[in-house]
Gaussian input, Z-matrix of N, CA and C with variables (Angstrom, degrees):
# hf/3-21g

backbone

0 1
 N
 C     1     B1
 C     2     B2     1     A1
 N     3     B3     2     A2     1     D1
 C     4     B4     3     A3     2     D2
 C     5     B5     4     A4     3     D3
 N     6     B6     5     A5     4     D4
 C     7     B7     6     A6     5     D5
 C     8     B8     7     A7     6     D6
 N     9     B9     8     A8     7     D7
 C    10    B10     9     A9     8     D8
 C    11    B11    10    A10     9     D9
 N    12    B12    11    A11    10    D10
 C    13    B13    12    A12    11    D11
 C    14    B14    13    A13    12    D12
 N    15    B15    14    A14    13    D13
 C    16    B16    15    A15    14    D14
 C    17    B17    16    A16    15    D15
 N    18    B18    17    A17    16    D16
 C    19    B19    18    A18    17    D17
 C    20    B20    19    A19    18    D18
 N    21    B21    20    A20    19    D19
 C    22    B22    21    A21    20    D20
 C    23    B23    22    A22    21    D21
 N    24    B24    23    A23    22    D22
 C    25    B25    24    A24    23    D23
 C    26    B26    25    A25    24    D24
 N    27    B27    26    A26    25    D25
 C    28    B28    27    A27    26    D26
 C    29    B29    28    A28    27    D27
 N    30    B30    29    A29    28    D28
 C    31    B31    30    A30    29    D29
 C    32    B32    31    A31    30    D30
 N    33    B33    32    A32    31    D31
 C    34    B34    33    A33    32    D32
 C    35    B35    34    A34    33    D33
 N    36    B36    35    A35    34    D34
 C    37    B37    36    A36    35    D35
 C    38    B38    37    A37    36    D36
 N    39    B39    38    A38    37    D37
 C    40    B40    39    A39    38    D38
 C    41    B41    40    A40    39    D39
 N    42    B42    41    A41    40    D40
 C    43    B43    42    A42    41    D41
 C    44    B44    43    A43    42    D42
 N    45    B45    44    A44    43    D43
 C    46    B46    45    A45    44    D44
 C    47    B47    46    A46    45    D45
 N    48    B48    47    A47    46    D46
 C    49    B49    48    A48    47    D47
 C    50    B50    49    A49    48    D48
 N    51    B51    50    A50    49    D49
 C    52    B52    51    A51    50    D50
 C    53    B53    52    A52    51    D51
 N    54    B54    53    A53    52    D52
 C    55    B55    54    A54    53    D53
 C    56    B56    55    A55    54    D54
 N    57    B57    56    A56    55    D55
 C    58    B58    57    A57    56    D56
 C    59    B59    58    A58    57    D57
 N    60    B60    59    A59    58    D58
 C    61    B61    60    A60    59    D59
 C    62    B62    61    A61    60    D60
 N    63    B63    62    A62    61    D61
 C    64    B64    63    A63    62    D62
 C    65    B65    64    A64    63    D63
 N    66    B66    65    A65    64    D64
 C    67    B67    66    A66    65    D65
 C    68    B68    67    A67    66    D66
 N    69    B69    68    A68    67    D67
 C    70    B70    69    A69    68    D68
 C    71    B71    70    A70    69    D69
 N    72    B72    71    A71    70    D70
 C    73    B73    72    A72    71    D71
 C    74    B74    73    A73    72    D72
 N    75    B75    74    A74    73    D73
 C    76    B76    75    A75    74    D74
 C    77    B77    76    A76    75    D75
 N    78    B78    77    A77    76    D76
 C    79    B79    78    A78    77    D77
 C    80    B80    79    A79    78    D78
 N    81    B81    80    A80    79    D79
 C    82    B82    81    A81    80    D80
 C    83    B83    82    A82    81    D81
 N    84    B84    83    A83    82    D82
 C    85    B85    84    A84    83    D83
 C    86    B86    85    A85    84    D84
 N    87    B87    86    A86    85    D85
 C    88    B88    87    A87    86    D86
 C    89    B89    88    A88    87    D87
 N    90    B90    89    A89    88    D88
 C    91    B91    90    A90    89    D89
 C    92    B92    91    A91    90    D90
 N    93    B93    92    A92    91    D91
 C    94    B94    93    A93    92    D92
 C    95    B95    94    A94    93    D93
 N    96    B96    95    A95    94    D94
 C    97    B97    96    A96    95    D95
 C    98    B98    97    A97    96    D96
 N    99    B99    98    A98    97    D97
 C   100   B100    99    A99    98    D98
 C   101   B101   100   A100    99    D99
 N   102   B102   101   A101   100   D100
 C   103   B103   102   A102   101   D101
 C   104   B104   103   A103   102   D102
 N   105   B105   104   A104   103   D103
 C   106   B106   105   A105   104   D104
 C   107   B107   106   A106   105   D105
 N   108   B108   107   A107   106   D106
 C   109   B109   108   A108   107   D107
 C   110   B110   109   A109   108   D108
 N   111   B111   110   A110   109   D109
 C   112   B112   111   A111   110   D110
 C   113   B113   112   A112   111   D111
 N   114   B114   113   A113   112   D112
 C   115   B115   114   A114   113   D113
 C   116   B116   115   A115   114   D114
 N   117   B117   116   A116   115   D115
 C   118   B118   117   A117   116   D116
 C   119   B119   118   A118   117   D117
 N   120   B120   119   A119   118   D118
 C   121   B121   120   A120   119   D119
 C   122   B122   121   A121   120   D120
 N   123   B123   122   A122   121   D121
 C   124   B124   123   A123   122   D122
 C   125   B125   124   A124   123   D123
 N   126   B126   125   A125   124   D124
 C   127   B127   126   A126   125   D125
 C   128   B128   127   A127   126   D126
 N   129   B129   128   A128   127   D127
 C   130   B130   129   A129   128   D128
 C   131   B131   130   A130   129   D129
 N   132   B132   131   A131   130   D130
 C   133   B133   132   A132   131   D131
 C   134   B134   133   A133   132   D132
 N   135   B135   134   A134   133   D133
 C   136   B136   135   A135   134   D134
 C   137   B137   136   A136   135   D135
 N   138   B138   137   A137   136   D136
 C   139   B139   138   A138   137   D137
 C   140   B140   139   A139   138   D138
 N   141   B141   140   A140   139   D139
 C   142   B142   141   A141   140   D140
 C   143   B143   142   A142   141   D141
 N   144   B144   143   A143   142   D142
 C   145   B145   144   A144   143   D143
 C   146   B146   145   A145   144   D144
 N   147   B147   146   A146   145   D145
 C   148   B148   147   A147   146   D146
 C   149   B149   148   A148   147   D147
 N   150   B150   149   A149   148   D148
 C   151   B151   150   A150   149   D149
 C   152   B152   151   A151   150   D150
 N   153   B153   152   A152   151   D151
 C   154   B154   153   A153   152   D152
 C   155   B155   154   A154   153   D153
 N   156   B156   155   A155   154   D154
 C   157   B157   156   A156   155   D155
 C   158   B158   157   A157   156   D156
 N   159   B159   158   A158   157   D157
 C   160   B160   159   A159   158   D158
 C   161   B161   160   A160   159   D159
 N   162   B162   161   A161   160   D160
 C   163   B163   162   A162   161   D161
 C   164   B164   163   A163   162   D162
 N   165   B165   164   A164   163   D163
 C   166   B166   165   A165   164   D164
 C   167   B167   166   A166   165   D165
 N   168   B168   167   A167   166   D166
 C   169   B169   168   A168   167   D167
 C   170   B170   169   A169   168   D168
 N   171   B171   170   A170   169   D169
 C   172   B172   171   A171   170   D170
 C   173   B173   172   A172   171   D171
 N   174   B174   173   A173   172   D172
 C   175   B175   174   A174   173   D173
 C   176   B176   175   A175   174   D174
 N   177   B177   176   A176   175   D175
 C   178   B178   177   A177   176   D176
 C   179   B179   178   A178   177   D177
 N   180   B180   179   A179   178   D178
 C   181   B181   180   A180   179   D179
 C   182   B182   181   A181   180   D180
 N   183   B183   182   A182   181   D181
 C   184   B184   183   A183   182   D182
 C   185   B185   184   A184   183   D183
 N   186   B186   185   A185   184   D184
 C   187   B187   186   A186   185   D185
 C   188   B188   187   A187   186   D186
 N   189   B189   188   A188   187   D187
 C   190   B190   189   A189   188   D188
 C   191   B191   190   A190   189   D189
 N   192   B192   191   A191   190   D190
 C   193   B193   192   A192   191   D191
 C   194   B194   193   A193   192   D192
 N   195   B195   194   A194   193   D193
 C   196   B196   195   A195   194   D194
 C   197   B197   196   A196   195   D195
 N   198   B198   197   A197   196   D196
 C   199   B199   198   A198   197   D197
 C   200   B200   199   A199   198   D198
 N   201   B201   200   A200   199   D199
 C   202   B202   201   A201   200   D200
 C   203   B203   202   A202   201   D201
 N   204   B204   203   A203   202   D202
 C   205   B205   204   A204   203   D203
 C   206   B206   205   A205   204   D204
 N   207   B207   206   A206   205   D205
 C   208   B208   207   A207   206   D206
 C   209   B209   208   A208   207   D207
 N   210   B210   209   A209   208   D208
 C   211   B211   210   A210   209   D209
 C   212   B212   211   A211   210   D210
 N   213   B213   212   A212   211   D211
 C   214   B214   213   A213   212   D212
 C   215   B215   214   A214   213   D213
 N   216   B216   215   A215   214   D214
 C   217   B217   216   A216   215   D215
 C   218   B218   217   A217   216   D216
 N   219   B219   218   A218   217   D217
 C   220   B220   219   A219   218   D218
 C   221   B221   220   A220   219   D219
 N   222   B222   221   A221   220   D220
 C   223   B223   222   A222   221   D221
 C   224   B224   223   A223   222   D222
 N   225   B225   224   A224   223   D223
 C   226   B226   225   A225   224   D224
 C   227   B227   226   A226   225   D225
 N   228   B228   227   A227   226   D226
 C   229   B229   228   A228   227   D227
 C   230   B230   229   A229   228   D228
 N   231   B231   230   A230   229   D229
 C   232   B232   231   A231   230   D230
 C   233   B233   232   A232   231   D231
 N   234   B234   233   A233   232   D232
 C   235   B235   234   A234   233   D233
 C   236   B236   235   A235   234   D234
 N   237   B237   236   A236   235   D235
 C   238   B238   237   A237   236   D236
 C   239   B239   238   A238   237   D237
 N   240   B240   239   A239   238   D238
 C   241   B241   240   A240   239   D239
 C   242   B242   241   A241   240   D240
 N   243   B243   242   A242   241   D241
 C   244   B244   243   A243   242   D242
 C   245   B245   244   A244   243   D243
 N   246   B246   245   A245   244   D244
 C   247   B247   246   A246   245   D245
 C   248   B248   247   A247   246   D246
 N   249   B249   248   A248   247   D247
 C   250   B250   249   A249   248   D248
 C   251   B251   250   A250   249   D249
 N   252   B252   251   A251   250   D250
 C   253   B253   252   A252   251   D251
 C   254   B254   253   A253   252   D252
 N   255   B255   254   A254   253   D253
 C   256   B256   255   A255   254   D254
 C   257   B257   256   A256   255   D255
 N   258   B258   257   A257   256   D256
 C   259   B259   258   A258   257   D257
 C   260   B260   259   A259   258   D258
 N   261   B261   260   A260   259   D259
 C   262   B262   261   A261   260   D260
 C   263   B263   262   A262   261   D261
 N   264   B264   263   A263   262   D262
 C   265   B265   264   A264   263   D263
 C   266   B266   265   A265   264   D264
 N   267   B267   266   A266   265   D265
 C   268   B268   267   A267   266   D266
 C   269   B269   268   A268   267   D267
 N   270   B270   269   A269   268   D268
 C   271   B271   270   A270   269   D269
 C   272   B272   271   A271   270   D270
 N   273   B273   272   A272   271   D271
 C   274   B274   273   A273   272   D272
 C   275   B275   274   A274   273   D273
 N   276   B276   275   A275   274   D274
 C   277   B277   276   A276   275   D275
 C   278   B278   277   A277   276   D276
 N   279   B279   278   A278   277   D277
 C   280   B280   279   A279   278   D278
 C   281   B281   280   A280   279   D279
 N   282   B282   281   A281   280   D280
 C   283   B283   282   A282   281   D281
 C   284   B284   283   A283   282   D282
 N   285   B285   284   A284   283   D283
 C   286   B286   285   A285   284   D284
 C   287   B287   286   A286   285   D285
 N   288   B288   287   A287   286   D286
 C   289   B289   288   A288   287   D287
 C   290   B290   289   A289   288   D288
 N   291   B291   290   A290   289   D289
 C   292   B292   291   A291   290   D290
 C   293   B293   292   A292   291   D291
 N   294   B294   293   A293   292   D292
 C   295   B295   294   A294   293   D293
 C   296   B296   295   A295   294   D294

   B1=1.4354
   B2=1.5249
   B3=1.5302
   B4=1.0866
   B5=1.4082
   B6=1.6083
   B7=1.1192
   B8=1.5578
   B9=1.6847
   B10=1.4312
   B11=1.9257
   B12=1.2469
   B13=1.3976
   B14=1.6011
   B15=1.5619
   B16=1.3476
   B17=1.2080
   B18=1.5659
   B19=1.7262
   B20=1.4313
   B21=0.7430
   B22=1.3581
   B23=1.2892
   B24=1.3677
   B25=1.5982
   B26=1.6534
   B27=1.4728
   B28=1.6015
   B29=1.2977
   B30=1.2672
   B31=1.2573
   B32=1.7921
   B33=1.2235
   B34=1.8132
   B35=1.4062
   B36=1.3509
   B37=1.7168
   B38=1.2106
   B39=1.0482
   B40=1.8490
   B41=1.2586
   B42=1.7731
   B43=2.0836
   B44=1.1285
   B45=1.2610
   B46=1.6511
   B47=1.7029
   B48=1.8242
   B49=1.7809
   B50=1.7409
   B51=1.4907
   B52=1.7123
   B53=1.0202
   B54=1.4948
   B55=1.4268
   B56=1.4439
   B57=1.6215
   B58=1.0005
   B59=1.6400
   B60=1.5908
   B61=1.8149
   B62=1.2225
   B63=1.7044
   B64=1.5208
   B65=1.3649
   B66=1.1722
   B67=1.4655
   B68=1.3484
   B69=1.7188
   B70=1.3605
   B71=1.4423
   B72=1.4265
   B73=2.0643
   B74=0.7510
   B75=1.3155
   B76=1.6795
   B77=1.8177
   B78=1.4027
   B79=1.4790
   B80=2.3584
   B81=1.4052
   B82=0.9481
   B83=1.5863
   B84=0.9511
   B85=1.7566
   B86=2.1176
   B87=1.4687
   B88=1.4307
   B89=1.5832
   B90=1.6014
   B91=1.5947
   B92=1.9227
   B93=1.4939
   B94=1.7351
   B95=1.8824
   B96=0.8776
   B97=1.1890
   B98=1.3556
   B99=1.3576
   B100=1.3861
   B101=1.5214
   B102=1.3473
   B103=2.1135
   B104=1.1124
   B105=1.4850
   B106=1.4511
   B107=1.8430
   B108=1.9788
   B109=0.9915
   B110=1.3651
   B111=1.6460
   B112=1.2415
   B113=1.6267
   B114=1.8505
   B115=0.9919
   B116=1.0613
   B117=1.8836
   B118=1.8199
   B119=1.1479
   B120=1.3811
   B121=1.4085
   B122=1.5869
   B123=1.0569
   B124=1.4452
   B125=1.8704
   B126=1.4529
   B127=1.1852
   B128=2.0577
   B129=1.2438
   B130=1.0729
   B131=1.8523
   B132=1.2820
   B133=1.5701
   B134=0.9332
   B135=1.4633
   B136=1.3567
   B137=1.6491
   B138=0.7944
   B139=2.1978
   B140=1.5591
   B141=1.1654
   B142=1.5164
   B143=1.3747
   B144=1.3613
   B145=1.6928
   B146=1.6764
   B147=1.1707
   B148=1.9233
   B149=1.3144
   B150=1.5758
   B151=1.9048
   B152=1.6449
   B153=1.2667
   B154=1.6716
   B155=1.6309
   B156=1.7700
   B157=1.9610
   B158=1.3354
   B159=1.4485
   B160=1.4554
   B161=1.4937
   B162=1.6454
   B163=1.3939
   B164=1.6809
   B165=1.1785
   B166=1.4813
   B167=1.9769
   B168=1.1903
   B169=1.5624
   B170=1.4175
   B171=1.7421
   B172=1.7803
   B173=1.3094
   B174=1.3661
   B175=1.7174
   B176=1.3985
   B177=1.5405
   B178=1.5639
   B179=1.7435
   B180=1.4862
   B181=1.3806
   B182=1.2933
   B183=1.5714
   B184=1.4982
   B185=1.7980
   B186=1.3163
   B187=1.6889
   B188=1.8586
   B189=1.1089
   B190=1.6358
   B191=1.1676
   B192=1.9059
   B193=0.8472
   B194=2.1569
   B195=1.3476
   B196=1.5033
   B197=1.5913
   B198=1.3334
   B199=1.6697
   B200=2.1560
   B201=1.4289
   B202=1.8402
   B203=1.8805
   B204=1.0274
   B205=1.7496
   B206=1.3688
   B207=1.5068
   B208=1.6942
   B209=1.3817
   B210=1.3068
   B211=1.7120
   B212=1.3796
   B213=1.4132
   B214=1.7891
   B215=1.9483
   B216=1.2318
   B217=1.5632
   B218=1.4777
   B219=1.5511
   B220=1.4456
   B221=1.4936
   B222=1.5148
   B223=1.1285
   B224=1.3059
   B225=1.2905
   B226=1.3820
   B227=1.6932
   B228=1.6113
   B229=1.3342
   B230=1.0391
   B231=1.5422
   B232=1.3651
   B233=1.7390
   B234=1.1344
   B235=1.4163
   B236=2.3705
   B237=1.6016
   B238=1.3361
   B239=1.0978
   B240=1.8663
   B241=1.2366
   B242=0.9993
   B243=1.8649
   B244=1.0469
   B245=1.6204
   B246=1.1668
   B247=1.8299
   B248=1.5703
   B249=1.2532
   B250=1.5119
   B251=1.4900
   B252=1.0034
   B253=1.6710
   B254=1.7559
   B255=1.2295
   B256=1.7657
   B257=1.7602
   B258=1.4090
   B259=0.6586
   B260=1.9011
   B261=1.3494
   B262=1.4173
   B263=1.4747
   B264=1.1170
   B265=1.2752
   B266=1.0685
   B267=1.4988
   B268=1.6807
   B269=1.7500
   B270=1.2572
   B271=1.9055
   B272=1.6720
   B273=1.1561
   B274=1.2019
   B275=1.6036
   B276=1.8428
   B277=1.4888
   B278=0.9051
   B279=1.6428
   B280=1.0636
   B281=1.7915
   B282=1.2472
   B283=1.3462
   B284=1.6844
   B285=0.9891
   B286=1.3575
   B287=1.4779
   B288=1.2820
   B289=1.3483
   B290=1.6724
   B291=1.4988
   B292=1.7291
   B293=1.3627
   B294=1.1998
   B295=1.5073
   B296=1.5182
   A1=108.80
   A2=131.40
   A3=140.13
   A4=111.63
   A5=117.27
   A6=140.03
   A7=115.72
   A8=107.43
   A9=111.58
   A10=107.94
   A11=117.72
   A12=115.90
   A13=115.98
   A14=119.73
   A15=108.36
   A16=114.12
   A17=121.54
   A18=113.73
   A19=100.31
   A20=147.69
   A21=163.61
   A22=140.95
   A23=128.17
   A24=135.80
   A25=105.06
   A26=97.01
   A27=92.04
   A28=133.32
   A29=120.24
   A30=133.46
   A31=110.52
   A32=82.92
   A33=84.95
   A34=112.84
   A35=136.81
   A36=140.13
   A37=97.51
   A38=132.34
   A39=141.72
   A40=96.57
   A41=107.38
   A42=90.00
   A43=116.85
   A44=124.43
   A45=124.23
   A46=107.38
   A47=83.27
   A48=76.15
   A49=120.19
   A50=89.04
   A51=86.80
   A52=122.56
   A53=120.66
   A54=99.84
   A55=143.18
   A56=109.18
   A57=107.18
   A58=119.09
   A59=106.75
   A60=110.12
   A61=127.90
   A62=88.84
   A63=91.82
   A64=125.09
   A65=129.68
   A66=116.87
   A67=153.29
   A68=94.90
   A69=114.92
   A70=117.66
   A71=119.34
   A72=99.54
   A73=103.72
   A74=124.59
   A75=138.95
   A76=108.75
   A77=98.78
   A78=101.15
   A79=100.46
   A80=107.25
   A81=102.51
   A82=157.78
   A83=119.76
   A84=117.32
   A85=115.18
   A86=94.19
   A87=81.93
   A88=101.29
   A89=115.96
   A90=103.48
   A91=72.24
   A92=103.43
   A93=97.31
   A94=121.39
   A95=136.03
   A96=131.58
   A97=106.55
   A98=149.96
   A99=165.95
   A100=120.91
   A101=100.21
   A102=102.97
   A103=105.07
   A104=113.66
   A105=115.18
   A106=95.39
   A107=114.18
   A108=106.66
   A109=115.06
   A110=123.05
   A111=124.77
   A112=98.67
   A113=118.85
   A114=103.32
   A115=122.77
   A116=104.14
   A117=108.17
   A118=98.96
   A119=121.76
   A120=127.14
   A121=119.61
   A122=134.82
   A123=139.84
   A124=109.10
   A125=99.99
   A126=118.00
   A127=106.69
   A128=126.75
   A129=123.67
   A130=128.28
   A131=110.20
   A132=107.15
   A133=109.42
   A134=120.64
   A135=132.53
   A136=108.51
   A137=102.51
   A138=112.56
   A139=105.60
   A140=108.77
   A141=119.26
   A142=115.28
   A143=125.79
   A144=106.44
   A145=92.77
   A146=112.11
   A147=121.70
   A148=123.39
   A149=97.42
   A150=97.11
   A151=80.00
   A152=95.39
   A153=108.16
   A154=88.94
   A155=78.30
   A156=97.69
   A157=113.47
   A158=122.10
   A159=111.59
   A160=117.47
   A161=102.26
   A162=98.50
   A163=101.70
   A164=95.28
   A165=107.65
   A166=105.15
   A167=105.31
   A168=112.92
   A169=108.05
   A170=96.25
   A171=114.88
   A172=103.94
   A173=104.69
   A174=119.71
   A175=115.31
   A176=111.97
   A177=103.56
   A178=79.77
   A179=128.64
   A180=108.13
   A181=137.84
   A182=119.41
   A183=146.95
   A184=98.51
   A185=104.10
   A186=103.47
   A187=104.41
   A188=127.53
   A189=137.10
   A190=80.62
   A191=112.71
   A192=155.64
   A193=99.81
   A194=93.17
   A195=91.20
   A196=116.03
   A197=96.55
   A198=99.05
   A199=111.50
   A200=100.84
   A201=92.62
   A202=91.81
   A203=108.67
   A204=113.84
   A205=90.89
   A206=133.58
   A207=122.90
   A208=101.66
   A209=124.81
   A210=123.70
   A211=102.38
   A212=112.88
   A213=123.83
   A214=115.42
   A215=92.24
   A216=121.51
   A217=88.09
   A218=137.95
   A219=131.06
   A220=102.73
   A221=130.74
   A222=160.40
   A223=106.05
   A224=110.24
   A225=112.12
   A226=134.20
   A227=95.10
   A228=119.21
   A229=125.21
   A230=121.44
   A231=129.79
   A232=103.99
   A233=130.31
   A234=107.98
   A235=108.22
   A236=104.08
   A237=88.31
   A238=124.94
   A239=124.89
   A240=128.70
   A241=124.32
   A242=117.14
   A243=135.26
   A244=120.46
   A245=113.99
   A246=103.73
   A247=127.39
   A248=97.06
   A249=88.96
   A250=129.78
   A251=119.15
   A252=133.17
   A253=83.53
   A254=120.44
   A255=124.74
   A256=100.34
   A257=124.50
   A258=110.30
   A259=128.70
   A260=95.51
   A261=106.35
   A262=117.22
   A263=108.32
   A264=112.84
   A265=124.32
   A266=119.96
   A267=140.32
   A268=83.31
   A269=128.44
   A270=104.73
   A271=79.99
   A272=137.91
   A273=124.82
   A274=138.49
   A275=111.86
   A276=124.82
   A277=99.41
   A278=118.06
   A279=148.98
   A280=105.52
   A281=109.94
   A282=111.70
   A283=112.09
   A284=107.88
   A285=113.22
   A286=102.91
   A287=139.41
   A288=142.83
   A289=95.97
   A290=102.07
   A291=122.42
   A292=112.98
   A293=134.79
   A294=139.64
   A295=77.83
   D1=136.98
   D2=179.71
   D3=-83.39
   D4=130.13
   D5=174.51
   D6=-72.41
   D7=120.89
   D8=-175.00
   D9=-50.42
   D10=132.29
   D11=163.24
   D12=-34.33
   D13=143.02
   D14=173.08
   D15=-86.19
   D16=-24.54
   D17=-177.55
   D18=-119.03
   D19=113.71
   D20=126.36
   D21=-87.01
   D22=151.72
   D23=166.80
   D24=-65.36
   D25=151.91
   D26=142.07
   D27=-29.86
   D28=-79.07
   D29=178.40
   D30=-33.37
   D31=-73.44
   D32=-175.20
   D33=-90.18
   D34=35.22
   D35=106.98
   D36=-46.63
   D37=-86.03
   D38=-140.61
   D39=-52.74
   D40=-55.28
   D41=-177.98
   D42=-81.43
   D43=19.11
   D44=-176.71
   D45=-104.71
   D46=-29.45
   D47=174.22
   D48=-82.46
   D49=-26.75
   D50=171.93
   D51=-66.42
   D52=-48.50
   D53=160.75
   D54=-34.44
   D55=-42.79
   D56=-173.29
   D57=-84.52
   D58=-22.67
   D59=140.90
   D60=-6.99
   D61=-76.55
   D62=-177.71
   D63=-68.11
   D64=-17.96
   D65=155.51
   D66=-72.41
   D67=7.71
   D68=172.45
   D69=-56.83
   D70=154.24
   D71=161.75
   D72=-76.06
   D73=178.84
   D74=179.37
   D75=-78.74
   D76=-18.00
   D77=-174.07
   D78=-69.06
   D79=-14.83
   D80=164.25
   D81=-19.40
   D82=76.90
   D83=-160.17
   D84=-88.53
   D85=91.55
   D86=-171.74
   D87=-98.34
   D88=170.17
   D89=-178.40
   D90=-148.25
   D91=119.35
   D92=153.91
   D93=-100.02
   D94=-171.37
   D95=-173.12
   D96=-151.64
   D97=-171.24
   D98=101.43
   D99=-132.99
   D100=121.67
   D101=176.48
   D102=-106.83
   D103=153.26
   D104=178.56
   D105=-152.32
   D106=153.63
   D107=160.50
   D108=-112.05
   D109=146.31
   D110=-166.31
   D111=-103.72
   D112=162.60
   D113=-148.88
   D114=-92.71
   D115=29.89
   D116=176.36
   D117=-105.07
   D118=34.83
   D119=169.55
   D120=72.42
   D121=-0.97
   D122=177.47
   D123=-103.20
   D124=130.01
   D125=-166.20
   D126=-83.43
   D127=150.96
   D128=126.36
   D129=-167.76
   D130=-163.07
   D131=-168.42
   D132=-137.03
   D133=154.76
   D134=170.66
   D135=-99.26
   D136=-174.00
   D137=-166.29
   D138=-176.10
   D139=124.24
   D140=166.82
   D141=-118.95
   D142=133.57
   D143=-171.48
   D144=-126.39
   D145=123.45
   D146=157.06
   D147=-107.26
   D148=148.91
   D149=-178.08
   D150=-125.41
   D151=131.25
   D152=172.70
   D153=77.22
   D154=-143.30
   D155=165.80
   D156=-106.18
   D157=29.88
   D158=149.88
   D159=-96.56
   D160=153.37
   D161=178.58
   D162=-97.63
   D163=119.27
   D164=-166.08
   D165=-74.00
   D166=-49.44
   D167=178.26
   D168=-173.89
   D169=155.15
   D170=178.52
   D171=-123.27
   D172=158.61
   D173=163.32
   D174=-167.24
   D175=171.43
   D176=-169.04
   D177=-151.97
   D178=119.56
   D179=106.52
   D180=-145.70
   D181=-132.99
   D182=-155.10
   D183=-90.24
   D184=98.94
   D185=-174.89
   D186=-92.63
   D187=-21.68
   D188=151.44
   D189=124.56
   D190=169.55
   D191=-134.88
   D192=-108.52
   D193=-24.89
   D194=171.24
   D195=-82.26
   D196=-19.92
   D197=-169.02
   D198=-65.17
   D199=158.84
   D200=-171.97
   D201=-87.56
   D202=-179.45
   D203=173.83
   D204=-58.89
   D205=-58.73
   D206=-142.23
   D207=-85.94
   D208=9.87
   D209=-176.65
   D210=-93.88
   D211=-22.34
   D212=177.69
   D213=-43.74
   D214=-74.81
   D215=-164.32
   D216=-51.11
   D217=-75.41
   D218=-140.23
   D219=-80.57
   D220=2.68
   D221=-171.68
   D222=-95.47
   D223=-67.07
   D224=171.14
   D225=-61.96
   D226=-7.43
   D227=178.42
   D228=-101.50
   D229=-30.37
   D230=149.89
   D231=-59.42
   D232=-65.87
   D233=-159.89
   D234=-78.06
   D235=3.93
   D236=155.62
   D237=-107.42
   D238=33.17
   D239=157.74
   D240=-104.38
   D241=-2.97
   D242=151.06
   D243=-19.65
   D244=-91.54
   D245=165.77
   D246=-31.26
   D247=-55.85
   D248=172.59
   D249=-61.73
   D250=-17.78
   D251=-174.26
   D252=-83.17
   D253=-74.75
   D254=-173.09
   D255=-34.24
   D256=-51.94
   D257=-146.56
   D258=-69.21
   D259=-29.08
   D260=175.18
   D261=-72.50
   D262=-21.57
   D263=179.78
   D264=-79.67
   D265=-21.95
   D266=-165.27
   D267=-98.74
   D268=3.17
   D269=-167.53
   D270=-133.85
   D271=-15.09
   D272=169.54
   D273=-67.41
   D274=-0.05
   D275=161.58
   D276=151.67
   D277=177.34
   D278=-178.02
   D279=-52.61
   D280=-48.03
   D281=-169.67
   D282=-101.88
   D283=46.19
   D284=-165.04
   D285=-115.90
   D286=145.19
   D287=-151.39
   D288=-143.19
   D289=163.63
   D290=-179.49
   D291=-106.79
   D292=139.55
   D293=-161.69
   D294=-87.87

């Protein structure tokens, strides 16, 4: 697998990382995130989760107004591993249950 460049532009990060995307296996589990606070003071995040190069699922929300900006993101990352955690468990039998 190819190692992201250490000095780079914008530009050529972005195609360096795609490239190196694509060489993931498909067994791949990525989850990205972004939090932001809006200016009535309440925080939240979006989450995209892929296995391989499918985009497996998205979501975004409302983490409250007490939360700091950096409590957003790992928040949003726990609940987009959500599927993936369900998922093995739901293909492992008949008697097999969902967290």
């Amino acid at each position: 697998m190819s190692a992201l460049p250490a000095k780079t532009d914008k530009d050529e990060a972005a195609a360096a990382y795609v490239a190196l995307r694509k060489e993931l296996p498909d067994t791949t589990i990525r989850v990205y995130t972004d939090g932001s606070r809006v200016g009535s003071g309440d925080t939240g995040a979006n989450r995209t989760l892929y296995i391989g190069q499918l985009k497996f699922t998205d979501g975004k929300g409302c983490c409250g107004s007490w939360r700091k900006k950096g409590d957003m993101e790992p928040i949003a990352a726990r609940q987009g591993m959500i599927p993936v955690i369900r998922v093995p468990l739901l293909c492992t039998g008949a008697s097999s249950t969902t967290v």
